[in-house]
BALOBA-1460 file (C-alpha; in Angstrom, 3 decimals):
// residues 104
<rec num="1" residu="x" x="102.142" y="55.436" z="109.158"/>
<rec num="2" residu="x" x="103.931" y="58.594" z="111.126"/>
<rec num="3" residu="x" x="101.551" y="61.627" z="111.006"/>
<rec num="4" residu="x" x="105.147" y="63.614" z="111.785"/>
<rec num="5" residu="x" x="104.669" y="67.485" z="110.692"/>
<rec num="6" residu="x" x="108.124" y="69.044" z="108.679"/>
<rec num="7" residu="x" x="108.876" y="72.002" z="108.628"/>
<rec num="8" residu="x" x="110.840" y="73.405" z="105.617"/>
<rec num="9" residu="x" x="112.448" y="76.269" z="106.263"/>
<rec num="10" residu="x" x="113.882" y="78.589" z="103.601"/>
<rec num="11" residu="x" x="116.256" y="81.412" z="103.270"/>
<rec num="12" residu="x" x="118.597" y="83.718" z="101.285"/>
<rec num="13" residu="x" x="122.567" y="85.063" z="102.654"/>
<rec num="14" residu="x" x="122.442" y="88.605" z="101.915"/>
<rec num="15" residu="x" x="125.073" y="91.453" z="102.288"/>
<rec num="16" residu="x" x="123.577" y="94.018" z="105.061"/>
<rec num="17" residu="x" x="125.013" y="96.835" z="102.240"/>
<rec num="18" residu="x" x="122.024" y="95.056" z="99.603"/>
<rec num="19" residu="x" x="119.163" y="96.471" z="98.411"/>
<rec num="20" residu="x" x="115.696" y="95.968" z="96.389"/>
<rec num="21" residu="x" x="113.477" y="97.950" z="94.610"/>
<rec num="22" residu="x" x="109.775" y="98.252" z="95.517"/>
<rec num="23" residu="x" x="108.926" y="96.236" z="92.260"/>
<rec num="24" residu="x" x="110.810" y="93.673" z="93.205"/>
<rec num="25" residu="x" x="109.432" y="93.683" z="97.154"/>
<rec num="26" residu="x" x="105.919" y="93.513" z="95.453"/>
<rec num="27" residu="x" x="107.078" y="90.207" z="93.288"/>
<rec num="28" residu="x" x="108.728" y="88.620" z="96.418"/>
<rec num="29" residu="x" x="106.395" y="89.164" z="99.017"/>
<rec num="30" residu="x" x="103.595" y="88.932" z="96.469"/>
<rec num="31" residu="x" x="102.184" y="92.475" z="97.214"/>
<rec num="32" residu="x" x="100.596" y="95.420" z="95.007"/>
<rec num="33" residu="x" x="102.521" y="98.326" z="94.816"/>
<rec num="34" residu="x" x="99.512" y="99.829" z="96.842"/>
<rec num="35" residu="x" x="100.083" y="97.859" z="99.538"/>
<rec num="36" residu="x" x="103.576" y="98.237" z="100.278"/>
<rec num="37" residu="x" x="103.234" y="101.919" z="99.815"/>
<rec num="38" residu="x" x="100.671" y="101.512" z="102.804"/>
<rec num="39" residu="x" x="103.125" y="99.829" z="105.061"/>
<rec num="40" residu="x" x="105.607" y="103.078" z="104.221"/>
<rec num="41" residu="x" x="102.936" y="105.464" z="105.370"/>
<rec num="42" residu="x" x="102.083" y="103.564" z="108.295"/>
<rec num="43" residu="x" x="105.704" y="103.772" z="109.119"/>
<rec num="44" residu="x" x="106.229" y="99.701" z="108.921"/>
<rec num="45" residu="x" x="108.511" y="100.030" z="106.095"/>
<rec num="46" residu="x" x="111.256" y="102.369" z="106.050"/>
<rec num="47" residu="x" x="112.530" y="103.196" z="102.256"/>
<rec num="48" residu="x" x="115.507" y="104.658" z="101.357"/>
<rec num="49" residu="x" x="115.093" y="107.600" z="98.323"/>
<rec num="50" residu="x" x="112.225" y="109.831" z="97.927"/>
<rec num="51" residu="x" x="110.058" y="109.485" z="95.483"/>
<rec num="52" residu="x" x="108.267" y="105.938" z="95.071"/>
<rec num="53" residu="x" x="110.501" y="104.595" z="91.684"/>
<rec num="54" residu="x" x="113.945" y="105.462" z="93.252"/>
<rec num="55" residu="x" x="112.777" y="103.845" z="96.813"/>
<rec num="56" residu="x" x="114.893" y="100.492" z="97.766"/>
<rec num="57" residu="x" x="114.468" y="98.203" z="100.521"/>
<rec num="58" residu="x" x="116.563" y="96.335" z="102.536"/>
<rec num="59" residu="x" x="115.981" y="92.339" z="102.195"/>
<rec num="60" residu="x" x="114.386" y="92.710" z="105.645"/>
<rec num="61" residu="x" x="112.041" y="94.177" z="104.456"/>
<rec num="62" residu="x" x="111.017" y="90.848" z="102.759"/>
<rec num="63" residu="x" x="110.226" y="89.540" z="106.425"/>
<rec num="64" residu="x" x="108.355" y="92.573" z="107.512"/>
<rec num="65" residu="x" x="106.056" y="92.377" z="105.059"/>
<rec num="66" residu="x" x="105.695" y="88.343" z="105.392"/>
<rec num="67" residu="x" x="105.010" y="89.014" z="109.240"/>
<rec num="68" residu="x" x="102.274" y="91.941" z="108.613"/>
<rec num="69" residu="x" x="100.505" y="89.992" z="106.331"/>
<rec num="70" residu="x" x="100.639" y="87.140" z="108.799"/>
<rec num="71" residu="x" x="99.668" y="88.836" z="111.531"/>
<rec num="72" residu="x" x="96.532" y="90.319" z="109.359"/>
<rec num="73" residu="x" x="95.607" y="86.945" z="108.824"/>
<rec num="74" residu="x" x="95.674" y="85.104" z="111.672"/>
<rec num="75" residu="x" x="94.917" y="87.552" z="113.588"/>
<rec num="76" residu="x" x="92.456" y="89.971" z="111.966"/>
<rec num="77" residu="x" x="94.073" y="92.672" z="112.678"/>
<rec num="78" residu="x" x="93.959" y="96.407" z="110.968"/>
<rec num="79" residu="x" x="97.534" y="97.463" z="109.397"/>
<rec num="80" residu="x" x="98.037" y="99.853" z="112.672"/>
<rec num="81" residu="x" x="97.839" y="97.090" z="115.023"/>
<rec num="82" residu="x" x="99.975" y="94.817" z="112.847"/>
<rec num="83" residu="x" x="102.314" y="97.632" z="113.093"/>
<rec num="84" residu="x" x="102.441" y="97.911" z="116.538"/>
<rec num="85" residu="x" x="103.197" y="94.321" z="117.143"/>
<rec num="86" residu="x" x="106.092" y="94.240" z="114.919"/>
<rec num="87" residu="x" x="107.791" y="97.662" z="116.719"/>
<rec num="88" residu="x" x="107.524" y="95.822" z="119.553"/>
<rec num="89" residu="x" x="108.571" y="92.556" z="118.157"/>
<rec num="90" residu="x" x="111.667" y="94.711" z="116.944"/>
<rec num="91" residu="x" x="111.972" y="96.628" z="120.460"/>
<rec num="92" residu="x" x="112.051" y="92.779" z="122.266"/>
<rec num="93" residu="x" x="114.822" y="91.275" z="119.602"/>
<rec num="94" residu="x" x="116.817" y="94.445" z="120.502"/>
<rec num="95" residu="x" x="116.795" y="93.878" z="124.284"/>
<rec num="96" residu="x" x="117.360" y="89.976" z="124.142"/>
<rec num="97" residu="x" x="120.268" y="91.388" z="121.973"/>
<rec num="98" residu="x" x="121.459" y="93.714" z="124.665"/>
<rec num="99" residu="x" x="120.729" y="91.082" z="127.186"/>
<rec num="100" residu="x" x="122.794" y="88.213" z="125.269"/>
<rec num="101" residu="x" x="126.133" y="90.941" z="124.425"/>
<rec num="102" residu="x" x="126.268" y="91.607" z="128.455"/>
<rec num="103" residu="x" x="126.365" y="87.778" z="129.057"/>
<rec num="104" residu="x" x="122.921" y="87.831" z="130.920"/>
């Protein structure tokens, strides 16, 4: 008997021009409304429209909130710290992007 570990890996092609509402963030990343509203104000999430029933997210925003909550978890820490982490996750992806489009 193999004690291999798989790992199933799962994912949707979206257009960057796509959008989803904040019910439908809650449903997918399994969220209250409450919470995702507290990732806006801690400036995690970035909605587009102004008042909370005409917001829409991109389908990044999926991940973001997947990685907070992970980050919580494992890692016990408070929403501002998760926060932090993922700018600077974000700041690091853009630089290896830089990096990669010079030919470094």
């Amino acid at each position: 008997m193999s004690n291999q570990i798989e790992k199933v890996y799962e994912g949707v092609v979206v257009d960057d021009d796509e959008y989803i509402s904040l019910i439908h963030l809650c449903r997918y990343c399994n969220q209250s409304q409450e919470e995702i509203v507290e990732l806006v104000d801690e400036g995690i999430l970035e909605p587009i429209g102004s008042l909370k029933h005409e917001w829409r997210f991109n389908y990044s925003a999926i991940t973001r909130v997947k990685k907070v909550r992970r980050l919580q978890k494992d890692f016990e820490f408070e929403l501002s710290t998760s926060g932090l982490v993922i700018h600077l996750l974000d700041r690091i992806e853009e630089l290896e992007s830089r990096l990669f489009n010079l030919g470094c």
